[in-house]
C-alpha positions, 0 to 999 in steps of 0.5 A, spaced: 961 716 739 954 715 738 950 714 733 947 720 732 954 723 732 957 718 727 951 720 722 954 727 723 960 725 721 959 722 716 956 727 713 961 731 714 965 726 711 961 725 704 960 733 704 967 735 703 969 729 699 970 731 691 969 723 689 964 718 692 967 715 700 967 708 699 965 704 705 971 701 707 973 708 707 968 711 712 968 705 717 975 705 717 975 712 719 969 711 724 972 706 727 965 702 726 964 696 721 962 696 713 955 694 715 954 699 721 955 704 715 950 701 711 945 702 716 947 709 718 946 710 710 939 707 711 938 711 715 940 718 714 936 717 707 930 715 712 932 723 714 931 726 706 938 726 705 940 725 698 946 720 699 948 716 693 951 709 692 955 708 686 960 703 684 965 707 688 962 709 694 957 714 697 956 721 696 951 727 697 947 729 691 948 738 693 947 743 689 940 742 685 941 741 677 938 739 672 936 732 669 934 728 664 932 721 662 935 719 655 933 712 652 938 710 648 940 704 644 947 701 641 952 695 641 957 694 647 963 696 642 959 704 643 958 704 651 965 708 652 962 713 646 955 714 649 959 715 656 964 718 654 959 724 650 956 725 657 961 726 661 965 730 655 959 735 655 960 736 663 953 731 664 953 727 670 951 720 669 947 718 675 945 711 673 943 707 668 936 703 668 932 698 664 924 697 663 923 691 663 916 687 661 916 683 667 922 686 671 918 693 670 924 699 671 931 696 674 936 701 675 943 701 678 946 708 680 953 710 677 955 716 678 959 717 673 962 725 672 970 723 668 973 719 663 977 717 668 970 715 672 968 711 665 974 708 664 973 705 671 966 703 670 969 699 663 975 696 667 969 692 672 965 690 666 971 687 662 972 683 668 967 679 667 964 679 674 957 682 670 955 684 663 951 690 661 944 692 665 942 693 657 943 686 654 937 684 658 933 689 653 936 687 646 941 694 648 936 699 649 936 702 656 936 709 659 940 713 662 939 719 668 944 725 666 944 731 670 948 737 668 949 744 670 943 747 665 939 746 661 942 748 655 948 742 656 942 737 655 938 739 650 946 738 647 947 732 650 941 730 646 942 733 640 949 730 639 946 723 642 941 723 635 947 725 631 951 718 633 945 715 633 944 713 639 937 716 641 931 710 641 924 712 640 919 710 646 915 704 646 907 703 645 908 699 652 913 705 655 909 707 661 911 715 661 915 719 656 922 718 660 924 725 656 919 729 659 919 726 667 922 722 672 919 715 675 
């Protein structure tokens, strides 16, 4: 099989997944290595193709939804309960990130569209392997919540106020986060 007929399908292969296709899964499936499945990746998003990597593996970003950033604040004892409240409102939470002074914008993709997803994500943290993205900025931190419509984020938003988890943006903050994307 050649390249171009591998990338076909694979697309095919990560359109009719339900959840992220880990690239074991895809190069077993292929009959090609991991790496020759990130450098299809690369390539097919070189293409324009919205394929996203999560913790979990990769997946292709459909119907086009509504988004918001949220700038959020809290402790790691609250990270369940701040995912939880998104997931539970039918968001999905693409991706965290920080702005950082220095750093600038560091962002990591998530992914995550269940409990079941968010207990996975905090299994891997309490495995030690790596501590919270927002440690490095004190707790603060954003997040990219996708959602159906945009009654579900002005939702989401009104019961991460409630809890207390919405922060105010800084002086230094280059864009209002709430009112556009990076």
């Amino acid at each position: 099989m050649g390249g171009e007929e591998r990338r076909e399908k694979m697309l095919t292969i990560l359109r009719g997944a339900k959840q992220p296709v880990s690239g074991t899964a895809l190069a077993r499936q292929l009959g090609v290595s991991r790496q020759v499945i990130v450098q299809d990746i690369a390539l097919l998003r070189a293409k324009q193709q919205e394929i996203v990597s999560t913790y979990r593996g990769y997946l292709i970003r459909n119907a086009p939804i509504c988004r918001r950033i949220f700038k959020v604040h809290h402790s790691d004892e609250a990270i369940e309960e701040e995912l939880n409240l998104y997931v539970d409102f039918g968001g999905r939470v693409e991706d965290v990130f920080i702005y950082h002074r220095i750093y600038d914008v560091v962002r990591v993709a998530m992914g995550l569209k269940s409990r079941r997803d968010v207990q996975e994500y905090l299994e891997q943290l309490k495995s030690g392997v790596s501590k919270s993205l927002k440690n490095i900025t004190d707790g603060y931190h954003y997040h990219t919540i996708a959602a159906e419509t945009e009654e579900v984020l002005d939702q989401i938003q009104q019961e991460l106020k409630e809890r207390g988890f919405l922060a105010e943006l800084r002086d230094y903050e280059p864009v209002d986060f709430w009112k556009g994307s990076l």
